[in-house]
VEXMAR-540788 format. One line per field, with one value per residue: residue number from 1; x, y, z of N, C-alpha, C, O in turn. Coordinates in steps of 0.05 Angstrom, whole numbers, plus 5000, padded with zeros to 4 digits. Each point is the difference from the previous one (the first is absolute). Layout:
BEGIN
pos <- NUM/...
n_X <- X/...
n_Y <- Y/...
n_Z <- Z/...
ca_X <- X/...
ca_Y <- Y/...
ca_Z <- Z/...
c_X <- X/...
c_Y <- Y/...
c_Z <- Z/...
o_X <- X/...
o_Y <- Y/...
o_Z <- Z/...
***
This chain:
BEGIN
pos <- 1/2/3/4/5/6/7/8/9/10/11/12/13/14/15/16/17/18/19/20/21/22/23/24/25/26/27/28/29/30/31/32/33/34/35/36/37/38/39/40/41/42/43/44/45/46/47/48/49/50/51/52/53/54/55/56/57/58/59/60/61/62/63/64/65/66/67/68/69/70/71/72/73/74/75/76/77/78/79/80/81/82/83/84/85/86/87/88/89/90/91/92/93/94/95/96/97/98/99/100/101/102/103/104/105/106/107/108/109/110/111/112/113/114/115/116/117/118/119/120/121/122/123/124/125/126/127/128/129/130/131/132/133/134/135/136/137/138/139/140/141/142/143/144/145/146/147/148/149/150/151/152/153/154/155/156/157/158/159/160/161/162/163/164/165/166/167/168/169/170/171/172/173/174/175/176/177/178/179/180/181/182/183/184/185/186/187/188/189/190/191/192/193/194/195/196/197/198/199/200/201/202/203/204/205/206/207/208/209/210/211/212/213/214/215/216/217/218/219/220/221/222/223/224/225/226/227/228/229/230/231/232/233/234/235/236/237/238/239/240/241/242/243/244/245/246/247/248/249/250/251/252/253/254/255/256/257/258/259/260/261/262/263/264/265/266/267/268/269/270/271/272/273/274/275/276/277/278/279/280/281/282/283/284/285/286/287/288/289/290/291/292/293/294/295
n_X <- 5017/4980/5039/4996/5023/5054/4996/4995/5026/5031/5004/4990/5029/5039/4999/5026/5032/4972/4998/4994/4975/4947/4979/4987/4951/4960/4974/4984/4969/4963/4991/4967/4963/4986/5021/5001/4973/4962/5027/5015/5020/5004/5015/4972/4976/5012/4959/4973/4988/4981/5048/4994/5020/5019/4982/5010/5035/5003/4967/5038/5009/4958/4983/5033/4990/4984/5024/5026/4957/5013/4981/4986/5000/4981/5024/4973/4964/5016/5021/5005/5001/5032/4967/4999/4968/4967/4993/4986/5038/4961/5005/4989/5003/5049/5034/5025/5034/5038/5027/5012/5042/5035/5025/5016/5046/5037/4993/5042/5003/5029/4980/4972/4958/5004/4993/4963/4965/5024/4989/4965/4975/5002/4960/5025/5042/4985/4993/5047/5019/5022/4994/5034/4963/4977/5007/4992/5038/4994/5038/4964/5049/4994/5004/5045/4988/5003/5036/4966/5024/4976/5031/4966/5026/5011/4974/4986/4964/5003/5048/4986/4966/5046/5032/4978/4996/5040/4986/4960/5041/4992/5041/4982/5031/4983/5028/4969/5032/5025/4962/5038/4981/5034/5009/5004/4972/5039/4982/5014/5010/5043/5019/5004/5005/5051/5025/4994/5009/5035/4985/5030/5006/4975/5034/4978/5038/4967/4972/4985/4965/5007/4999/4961/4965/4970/4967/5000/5005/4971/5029/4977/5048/5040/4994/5029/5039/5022/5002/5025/5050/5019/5016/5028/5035/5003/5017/5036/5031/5006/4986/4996/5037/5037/4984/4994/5037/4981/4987/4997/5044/4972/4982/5042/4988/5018/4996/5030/4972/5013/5035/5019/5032/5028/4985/5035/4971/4989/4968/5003/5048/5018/4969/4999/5033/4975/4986/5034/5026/4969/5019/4964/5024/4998/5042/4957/5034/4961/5003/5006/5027/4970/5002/5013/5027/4973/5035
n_Y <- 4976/5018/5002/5008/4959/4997/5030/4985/4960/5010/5011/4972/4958/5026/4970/4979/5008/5020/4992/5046/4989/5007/4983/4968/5009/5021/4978/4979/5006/4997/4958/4986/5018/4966/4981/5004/4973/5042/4977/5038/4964/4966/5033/5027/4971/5036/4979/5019/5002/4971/4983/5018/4991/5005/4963/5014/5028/5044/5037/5012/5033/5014/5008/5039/5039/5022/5023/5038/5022/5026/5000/5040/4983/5030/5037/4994/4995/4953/5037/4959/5028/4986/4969/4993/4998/4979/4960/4995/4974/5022/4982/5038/5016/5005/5021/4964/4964/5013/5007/4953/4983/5000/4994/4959/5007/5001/4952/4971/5028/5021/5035/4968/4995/4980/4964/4975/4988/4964/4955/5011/4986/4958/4978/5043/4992/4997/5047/5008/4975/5029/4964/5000/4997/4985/4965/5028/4981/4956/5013/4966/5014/5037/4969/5003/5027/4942/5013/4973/5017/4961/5009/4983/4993/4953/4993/5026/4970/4981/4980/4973/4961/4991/4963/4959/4965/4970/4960/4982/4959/4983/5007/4956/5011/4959/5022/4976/5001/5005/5028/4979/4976/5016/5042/4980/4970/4979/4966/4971/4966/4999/4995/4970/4962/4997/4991/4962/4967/5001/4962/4952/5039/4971/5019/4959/4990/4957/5015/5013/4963/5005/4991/4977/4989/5029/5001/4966/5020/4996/5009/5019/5005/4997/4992/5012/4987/4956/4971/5018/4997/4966/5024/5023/4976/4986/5038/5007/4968/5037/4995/4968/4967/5001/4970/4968/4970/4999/4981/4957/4997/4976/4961/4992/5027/5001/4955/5014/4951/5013/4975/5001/5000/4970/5046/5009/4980/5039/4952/4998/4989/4950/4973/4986/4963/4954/5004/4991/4969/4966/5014/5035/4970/5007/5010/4991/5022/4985/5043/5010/4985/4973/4958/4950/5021/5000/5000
n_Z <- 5000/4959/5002/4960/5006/5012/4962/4956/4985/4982/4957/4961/4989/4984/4961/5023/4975/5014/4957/5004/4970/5016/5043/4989/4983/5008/5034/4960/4974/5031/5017/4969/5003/5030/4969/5048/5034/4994/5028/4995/5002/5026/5030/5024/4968/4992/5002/4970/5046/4983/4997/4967/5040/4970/5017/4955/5004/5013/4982/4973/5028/4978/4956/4987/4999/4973/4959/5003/4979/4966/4960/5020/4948/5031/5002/4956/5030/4992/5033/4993/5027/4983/5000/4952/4977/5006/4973/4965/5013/4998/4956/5024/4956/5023/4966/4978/5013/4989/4957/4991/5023/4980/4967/4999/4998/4968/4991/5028/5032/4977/4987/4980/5021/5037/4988/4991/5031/4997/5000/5020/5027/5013/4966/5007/4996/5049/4987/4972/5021/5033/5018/5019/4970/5026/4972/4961/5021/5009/4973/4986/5011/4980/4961/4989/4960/4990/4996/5005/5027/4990/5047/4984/4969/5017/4969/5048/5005/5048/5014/4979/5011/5012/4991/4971/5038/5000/4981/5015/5030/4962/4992/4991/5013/4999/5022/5024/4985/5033/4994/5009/5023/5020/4976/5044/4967/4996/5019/4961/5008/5020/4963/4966/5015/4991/4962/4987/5024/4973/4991/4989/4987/4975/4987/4988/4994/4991/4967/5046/4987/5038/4949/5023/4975/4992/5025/4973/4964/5018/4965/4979/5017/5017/5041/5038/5001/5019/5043/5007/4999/5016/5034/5007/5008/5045/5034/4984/4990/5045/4953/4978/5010/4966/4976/4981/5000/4952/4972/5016/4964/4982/4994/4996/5039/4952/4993/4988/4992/5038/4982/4966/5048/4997/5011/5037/5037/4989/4989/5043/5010/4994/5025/5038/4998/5005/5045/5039/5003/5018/5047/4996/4989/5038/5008/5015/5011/4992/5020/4961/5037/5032/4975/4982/4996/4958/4986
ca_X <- 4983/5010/5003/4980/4981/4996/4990/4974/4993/5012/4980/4973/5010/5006/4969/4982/4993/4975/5000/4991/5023/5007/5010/5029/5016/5009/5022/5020/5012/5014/5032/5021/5002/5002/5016/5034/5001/4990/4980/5029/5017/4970/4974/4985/4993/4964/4989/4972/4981/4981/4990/5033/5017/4994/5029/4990/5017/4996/4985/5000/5010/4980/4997/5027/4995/4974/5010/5013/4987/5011/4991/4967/4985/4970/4997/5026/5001/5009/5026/4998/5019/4989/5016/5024/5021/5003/5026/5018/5017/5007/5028/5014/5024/4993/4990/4971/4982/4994/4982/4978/4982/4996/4978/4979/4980/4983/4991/4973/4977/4992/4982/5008/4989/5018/5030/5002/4997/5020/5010/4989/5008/5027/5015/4975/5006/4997/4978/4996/4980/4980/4963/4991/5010/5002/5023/5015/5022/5020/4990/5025/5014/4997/5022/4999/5004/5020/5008/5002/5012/5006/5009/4991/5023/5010/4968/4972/4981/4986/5014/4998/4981/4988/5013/4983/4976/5007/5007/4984/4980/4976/4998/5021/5000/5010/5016/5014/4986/4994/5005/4998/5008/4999/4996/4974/4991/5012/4991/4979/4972/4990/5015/4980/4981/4998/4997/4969/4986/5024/4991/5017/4984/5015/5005/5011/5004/5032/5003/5016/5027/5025/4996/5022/5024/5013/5007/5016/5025/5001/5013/5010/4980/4995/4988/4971/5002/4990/4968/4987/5001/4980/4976/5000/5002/4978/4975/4994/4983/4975/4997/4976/5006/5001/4981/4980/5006/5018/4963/4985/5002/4992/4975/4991/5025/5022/5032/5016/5007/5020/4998/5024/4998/5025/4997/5025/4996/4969/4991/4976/5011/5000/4979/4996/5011/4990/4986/5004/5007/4974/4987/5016/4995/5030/5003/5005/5000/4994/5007/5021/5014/4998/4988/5019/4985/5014/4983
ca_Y <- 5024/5025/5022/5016/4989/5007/5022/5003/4987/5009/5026/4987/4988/5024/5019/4974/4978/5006/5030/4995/4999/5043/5005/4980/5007/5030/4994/4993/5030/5025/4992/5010/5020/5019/4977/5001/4979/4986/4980/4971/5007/4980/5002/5004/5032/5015/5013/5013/4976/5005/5003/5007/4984/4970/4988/4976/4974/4995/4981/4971/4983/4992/4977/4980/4993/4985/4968/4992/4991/5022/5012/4995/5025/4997/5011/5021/5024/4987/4980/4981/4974/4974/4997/4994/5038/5013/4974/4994/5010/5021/5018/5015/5006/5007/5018/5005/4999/5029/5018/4983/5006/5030/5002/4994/5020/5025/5005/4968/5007/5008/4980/4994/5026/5023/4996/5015/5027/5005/5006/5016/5031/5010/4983/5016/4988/4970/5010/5002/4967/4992/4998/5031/5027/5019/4993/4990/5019/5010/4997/4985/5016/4994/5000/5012/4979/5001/4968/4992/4960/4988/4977/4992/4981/5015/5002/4983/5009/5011/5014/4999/5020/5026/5012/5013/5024/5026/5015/5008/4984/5002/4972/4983/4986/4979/4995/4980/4978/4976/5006/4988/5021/4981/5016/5010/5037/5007/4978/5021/4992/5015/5030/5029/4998/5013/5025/5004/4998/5031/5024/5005/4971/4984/4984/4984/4996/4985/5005/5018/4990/4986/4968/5003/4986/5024/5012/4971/5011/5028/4991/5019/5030/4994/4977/5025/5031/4986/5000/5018/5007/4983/5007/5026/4991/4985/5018/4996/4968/4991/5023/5001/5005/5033/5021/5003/5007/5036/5005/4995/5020/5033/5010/4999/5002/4975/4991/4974/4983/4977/4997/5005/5031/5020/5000/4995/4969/4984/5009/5012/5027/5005/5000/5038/5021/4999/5016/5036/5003/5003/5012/5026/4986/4998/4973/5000/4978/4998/4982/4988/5019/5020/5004/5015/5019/5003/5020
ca_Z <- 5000/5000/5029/4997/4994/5025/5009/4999/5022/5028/5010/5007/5032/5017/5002/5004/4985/4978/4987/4963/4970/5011/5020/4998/4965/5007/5004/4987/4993/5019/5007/4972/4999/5025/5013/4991/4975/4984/4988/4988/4966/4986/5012/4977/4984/4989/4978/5007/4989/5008/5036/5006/4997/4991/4990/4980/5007/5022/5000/4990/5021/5035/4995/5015/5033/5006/4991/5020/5022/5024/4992/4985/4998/5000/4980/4988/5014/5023/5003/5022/5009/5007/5038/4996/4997/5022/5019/4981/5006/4981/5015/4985/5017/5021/4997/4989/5018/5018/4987/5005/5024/4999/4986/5011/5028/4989/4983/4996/5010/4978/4982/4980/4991/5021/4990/4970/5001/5015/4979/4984/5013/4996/4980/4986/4978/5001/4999/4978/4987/5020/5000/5014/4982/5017/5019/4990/5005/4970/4973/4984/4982/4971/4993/4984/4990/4994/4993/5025/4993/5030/4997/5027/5007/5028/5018/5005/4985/5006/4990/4971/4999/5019/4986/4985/5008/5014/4979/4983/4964/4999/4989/5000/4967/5003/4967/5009/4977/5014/5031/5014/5019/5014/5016/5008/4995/4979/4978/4981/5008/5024/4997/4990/5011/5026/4980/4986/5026/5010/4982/4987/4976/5002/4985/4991/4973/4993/4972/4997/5029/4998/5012/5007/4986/4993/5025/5008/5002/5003/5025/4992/4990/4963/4996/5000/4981/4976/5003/5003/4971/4996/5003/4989/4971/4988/5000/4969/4994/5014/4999/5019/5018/5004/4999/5031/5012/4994/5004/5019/5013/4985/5007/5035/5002/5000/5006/4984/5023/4994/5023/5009/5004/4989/4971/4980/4997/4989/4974/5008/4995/4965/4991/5007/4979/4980/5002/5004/4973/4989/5005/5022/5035/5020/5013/5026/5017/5028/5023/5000/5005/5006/4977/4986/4969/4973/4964
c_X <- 5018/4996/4981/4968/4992/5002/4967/4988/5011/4979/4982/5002/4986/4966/4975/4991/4983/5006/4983/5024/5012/5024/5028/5017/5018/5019/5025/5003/5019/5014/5017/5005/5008/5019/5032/5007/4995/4987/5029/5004/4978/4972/4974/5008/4967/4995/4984/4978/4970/4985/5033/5019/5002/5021/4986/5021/4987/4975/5001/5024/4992/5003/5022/4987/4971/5011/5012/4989/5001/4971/4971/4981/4975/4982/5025/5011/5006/5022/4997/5025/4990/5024/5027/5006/4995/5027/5019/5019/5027/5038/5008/5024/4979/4986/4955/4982/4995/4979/4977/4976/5000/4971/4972/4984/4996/4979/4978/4975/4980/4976/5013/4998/5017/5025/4995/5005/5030/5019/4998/5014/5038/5011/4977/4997/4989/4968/4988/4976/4973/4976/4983/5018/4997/5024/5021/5015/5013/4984/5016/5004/4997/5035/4998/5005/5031/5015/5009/5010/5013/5002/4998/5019/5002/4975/4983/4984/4993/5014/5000/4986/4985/5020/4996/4976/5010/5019/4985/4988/4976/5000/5024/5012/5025/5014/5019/4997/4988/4988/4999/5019/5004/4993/4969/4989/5002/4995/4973/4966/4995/5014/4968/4979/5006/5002/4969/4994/5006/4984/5015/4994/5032/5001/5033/5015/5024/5021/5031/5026/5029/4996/5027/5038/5022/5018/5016/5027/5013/5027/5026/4981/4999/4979/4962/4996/4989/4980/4985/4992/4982/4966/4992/4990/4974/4972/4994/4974/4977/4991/4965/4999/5007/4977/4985/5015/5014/4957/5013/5016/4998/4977/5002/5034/5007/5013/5007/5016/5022/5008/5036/4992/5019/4983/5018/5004/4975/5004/4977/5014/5002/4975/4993/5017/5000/4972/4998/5008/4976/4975/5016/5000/5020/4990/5010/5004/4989/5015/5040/5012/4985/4973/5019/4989/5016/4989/5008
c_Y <- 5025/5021/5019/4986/4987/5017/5002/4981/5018/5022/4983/5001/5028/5017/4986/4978/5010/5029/4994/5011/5025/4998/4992/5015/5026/4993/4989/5024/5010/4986/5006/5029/5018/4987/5000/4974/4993/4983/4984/5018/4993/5011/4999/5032/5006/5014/5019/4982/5009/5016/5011/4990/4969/4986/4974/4979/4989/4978/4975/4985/4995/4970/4977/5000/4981/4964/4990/4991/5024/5015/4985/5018/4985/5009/5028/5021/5004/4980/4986/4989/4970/4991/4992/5027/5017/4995/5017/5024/5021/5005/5020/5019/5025/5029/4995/4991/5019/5014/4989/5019/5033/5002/4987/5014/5020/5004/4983/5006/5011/4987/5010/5040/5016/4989/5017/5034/5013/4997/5016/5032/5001/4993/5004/4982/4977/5003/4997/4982/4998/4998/5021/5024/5030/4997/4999/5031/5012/4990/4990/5006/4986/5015/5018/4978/5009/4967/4994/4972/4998/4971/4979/4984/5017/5016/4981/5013/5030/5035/5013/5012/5026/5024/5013/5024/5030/5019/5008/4990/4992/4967/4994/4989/4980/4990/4976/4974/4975/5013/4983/5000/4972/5022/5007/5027/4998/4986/5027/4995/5013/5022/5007/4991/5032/5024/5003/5014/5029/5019/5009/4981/4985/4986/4991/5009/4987/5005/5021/4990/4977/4966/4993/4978/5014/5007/4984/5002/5036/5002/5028/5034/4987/4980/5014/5019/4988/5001/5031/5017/4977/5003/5020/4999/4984/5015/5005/4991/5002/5026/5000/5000/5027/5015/4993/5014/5035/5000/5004/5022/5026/4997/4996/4993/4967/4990/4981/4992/4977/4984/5012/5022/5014/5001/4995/4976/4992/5026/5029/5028/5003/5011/5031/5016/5003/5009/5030/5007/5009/5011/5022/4989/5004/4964/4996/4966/4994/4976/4998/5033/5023/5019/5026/5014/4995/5019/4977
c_Z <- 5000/5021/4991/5004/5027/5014/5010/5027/5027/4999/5012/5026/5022/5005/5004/4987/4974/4996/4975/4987/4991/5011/4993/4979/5026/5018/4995/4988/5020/5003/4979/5009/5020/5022/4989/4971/4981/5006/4988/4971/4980/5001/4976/4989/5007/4980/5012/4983/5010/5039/5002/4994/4992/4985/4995/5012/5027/5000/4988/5014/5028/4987/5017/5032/4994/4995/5029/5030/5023/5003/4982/5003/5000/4972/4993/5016/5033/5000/5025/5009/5004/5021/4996/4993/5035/5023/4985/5007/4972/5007/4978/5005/5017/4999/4989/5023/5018/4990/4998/5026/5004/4980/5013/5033/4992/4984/5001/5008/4979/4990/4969/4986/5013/4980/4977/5007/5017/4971/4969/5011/4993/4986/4974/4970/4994/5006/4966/4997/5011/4994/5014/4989/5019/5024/4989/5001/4974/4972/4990/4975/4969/5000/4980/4974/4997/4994/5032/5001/5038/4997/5028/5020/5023/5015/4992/4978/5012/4994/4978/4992/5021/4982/4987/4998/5020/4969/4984/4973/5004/4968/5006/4973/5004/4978/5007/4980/5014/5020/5015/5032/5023/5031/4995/4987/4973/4982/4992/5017/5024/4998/4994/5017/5030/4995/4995/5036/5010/4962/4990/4972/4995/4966/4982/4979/5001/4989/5001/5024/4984/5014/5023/4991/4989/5024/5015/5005/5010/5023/4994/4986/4960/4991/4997/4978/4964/5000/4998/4968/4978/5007/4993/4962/4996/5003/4974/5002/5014/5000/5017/5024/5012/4995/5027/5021/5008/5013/5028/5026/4992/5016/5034/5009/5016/5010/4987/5023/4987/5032/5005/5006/4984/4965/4975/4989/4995/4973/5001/4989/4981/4990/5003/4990/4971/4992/4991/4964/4985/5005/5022/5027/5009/5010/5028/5016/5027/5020/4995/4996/5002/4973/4981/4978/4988/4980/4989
o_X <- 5016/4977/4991/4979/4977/5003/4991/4984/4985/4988/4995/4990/4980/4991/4979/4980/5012/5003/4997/5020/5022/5020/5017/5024/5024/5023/5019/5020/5023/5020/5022/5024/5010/4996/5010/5012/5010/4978/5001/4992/4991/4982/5004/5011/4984/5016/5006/4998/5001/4980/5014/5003/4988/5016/4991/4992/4994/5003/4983/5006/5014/5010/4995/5001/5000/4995/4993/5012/4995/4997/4998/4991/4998/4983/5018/5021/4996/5001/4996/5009/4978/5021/5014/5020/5017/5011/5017/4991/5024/5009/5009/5009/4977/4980/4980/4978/4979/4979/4981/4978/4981/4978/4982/4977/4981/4992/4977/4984/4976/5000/5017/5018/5007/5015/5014/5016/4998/5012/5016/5016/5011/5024/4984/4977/5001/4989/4976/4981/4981/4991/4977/5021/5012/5005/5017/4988/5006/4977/5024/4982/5002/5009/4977/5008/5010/4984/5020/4991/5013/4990/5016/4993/4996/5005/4997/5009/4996/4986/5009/5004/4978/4994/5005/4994/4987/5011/5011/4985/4992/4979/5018/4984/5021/4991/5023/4977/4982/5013/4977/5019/4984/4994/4988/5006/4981/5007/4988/4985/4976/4997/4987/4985/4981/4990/4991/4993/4986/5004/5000/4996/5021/4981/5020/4982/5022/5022/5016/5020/5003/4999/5024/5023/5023/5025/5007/5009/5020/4996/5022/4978/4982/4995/4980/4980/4989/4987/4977/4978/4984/4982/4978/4982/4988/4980/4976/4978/4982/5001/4993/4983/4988/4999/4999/4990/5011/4997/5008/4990/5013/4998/4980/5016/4995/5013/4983/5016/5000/4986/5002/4984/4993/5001/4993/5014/4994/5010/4991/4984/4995/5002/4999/4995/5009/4994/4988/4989/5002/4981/5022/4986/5015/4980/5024/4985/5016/5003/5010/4993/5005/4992/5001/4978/5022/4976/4997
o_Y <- 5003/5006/5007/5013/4995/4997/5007/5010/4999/5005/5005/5016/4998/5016/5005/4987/4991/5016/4978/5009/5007/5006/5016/5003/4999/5007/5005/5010/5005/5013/5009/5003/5022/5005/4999/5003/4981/5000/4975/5022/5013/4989/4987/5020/4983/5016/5000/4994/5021/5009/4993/4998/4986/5012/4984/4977/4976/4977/4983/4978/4993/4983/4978/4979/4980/4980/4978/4989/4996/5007/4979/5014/4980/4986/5010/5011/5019/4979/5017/4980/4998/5010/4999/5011/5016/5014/5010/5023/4996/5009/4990/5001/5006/5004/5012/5011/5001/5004/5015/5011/5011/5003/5016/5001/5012/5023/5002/4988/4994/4976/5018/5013/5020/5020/5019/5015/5023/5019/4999/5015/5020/5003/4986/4998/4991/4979/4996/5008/4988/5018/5007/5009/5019/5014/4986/5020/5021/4991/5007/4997/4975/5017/5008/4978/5022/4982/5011/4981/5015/4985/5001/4997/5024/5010/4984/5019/5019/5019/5023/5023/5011/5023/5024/5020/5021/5022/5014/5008/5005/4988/5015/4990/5013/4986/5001/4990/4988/4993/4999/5016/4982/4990/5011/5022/5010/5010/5018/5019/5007/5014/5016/5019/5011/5017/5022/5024/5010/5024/5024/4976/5009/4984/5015/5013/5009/4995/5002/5009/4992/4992/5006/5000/4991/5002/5010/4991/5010/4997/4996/5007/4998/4997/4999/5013/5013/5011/4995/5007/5010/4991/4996/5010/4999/4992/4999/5010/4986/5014/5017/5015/5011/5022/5015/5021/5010/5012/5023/5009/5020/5021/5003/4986/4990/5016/4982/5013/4988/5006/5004/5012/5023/4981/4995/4996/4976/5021/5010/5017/5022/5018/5017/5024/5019/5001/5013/5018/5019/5000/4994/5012/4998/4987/5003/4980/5005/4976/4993/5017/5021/5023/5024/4991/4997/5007/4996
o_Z <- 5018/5007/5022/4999/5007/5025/5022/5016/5019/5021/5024/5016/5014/5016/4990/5007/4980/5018/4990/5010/4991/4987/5004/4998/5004/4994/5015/5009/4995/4993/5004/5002/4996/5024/4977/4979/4990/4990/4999/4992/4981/4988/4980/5009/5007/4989/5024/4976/5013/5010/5019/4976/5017/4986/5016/5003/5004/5008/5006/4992/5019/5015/5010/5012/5014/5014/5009/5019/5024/5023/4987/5019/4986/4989/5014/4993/5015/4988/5017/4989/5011/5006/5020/5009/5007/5017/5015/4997/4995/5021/4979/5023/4997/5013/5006/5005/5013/5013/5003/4999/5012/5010/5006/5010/5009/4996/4991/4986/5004/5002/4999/4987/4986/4999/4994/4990/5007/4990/4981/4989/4992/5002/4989/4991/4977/5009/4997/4987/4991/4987/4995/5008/4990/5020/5012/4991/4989/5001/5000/4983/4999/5015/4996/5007/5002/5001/5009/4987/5014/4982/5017/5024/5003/5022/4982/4988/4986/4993/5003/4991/5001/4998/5002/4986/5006/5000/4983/4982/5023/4996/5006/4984/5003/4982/4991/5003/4989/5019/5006/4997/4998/5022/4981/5008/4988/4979/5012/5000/5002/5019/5013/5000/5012/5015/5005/4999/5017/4995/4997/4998/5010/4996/5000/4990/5004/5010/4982/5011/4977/5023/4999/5008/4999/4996/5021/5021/4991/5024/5012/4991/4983/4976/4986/4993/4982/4983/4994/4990/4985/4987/4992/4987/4978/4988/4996/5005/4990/5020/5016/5011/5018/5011/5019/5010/5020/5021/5005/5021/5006/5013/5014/4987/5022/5013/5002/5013/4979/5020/5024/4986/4994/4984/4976/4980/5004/4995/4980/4990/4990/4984/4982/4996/4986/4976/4984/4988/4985/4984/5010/5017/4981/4999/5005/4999/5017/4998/5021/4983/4989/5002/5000/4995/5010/5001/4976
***
C-alpha cells in the first residue's frame, strides 16, 4: 500500500472510523496543502470539481483500501472502516504522521458543508467548477488562441488537467498514435471520459502521431533528429488531418498532447512548428520550463 493511500486510512482511523467522500476528498486537500509534508512526494493532485477540490486518482484508489479489506463503502457517499482497517496499525514516516494529527484536530470535527465553505473561502480557484454558481470566487480563464502543446510524463491526471484549466484550454487534441497509458488517466477512453467531466472536449487524431515502432531505437540526439525530419516530410502526405486540426485550434483554445514532457523529444514540436509555418499562432509550451514560448 502507497503512503498517500495510507494517509487516507490514518485520516479515517483519527476521525472515527466513517466520513463521506466530501469529507475525505477536503481533508486530503488540506494535508497536500497546509502541512509541512504534503502528504509525501507522492501525495494527490486536485482538480475544481463540482463541490471543489477533487482528485480523480484519489477516488479510484479507495478501490486499493476497500480490495484490501481496510475499508467499505455502504454507498458512493460513505467511507467505513471495517474492523480490520480500524486494528490496522498505519506506519508512516514521521513528519506526515504528525501533520496527519495536526490536520485532523483542526479540521476532523467539520461536516462535509463547513469544509467546502472553509475551503472555498481560502482556495478561491478551486470554486471555478462549482455546482453552486453563486459560490464561485473565481472565473475559469479562456486562453488566448495560439499553438499550445503539453506533455504529461512525470504527472498525475489530476495534475495535468488542472494544468490545463489553470491555463485556459478548453480542447484537448491527442496527437498520440496509440493513446494508450499504463498511468492512470491517460489511456484515450478515460482521458476523454475526465476531460468531457472538467468541460474540456477531447479529441483524437491518429493520423498526426508517431507509430511506436518508429520510436524503438531512439537512443541518440541524431537518431531523434532522423525521426523527426521523416516526420515532418511525411505532414505532406496528411493533409486532411492538418486541416482539422489548423479548424480545431482556430475555433477554441488548444493543446497538442503528447506524453514526453521535454518538447525537444516528442513529435508534438515538429508538428506546431509546422503549423505556425501555416497559420499566425505563436507556439507555447505548457508546464515545461516554466511554459516556454517560441515564434
Amino acid at each position: 500500500m502507497l503512503h498517500r493511500q495510507k494517509a487516507l486510512l490514518s485520516i479515517l482511523q483519527q476521525v472515527g472510523g466513517q466520513a463521506s467522500t466530501l469529507q475525505m476528498m477536503k481533508w486530503a486537500f488540506l494535508l497536500g496543502q497546509e502541512t509541512p509534508s504534503h502528504g509525501g512526494k507522492t501525495f494527490y493532485h486536485f482538480i475544481p470539481y463540482r463541490y471543489g477540490p477533487y482528485s480523480f486518482t484519489l477516488n479510484r484508489e479507495t478501490d486499493t483500501l476497500i480490495r484490501n479489506g481496510f475499508v467499505e463503502k455502504a454507498d458512493k457517499k460513505t467511507w467505513e472502516l471495517t474492523d480490520c482497517g480500524r486494528e490496522q496499525s498505519v506506519e508512516l514516516p514521521k513528519q506526515i504522521a504528525q501533520d496527519i494529527t495536526a490536520l485532523t484536530n483542526q479540521y476532523g470535527q467539520l461536516s462535509g458543508s463547513e469544509l467546502i465553505d472553509k475551503v472555498y473561502a481560502k482556495y478561491p480557484w478551486f470554486t471555478v467548477n462549482s455546482d453552486w454558481a453563486e459560490k464561485r470566487r473565481e472565473q475559469r480563464p479562456i486562453a488566448d488562441k495560439a499553438i499550445y502543446t503539453a506533455g504529461y510524463e512525470g504527472k498525475t491526471v489530476d495534475e495535468f488537467l488542472n494544468l490545463l484549466m489553470r491555463s485556459g484550454i478548453r480542447r484537448l487534441i491527442d496527437v498520440r498514435f496509440n493513446p494508450i497509458s499504463r498511468r492512470y488517466g491517460f489511456h484515450k477512453s478515460t482521458l476523454k471520459r475526465l476531460c468531457n467531466a472538467l468541460d474540456i472536449d477531447y479529441q483524437h487524431l491518429p493520423g498526426l502521431g508517431i507509430p511506436g515502432s518508429a520510436r524503438a531505437d531512439l537512443d541518440s540526439t541524431d537518431s531523434y533528429l532522423t525521426l523527426f525530419k521523416e516526420y515532418r516530410c511525411g505532414l505532406i502526405d496528411r493533409s486532411n488531418d492538418m486541416q482539422t486540426v489548423i479548424s480545431l485550434l482556430k475555433a477554441e483554445p488548444s493543446v497538442l498532447v503528447c506524453m514526453e514532457a521535454n518538447p525537444d523529444f516528442c513529435h508534438r514540436n515538429v508538428l506546431a512548428q509546422h503549423l505556425a509555418g501555416m497559420i499566425d499562432l505563436p507556439i507555447l509550451h505548457l508546464g515545461y520550463e516554466h511554459e516556454r514560448s517560441v515564434r
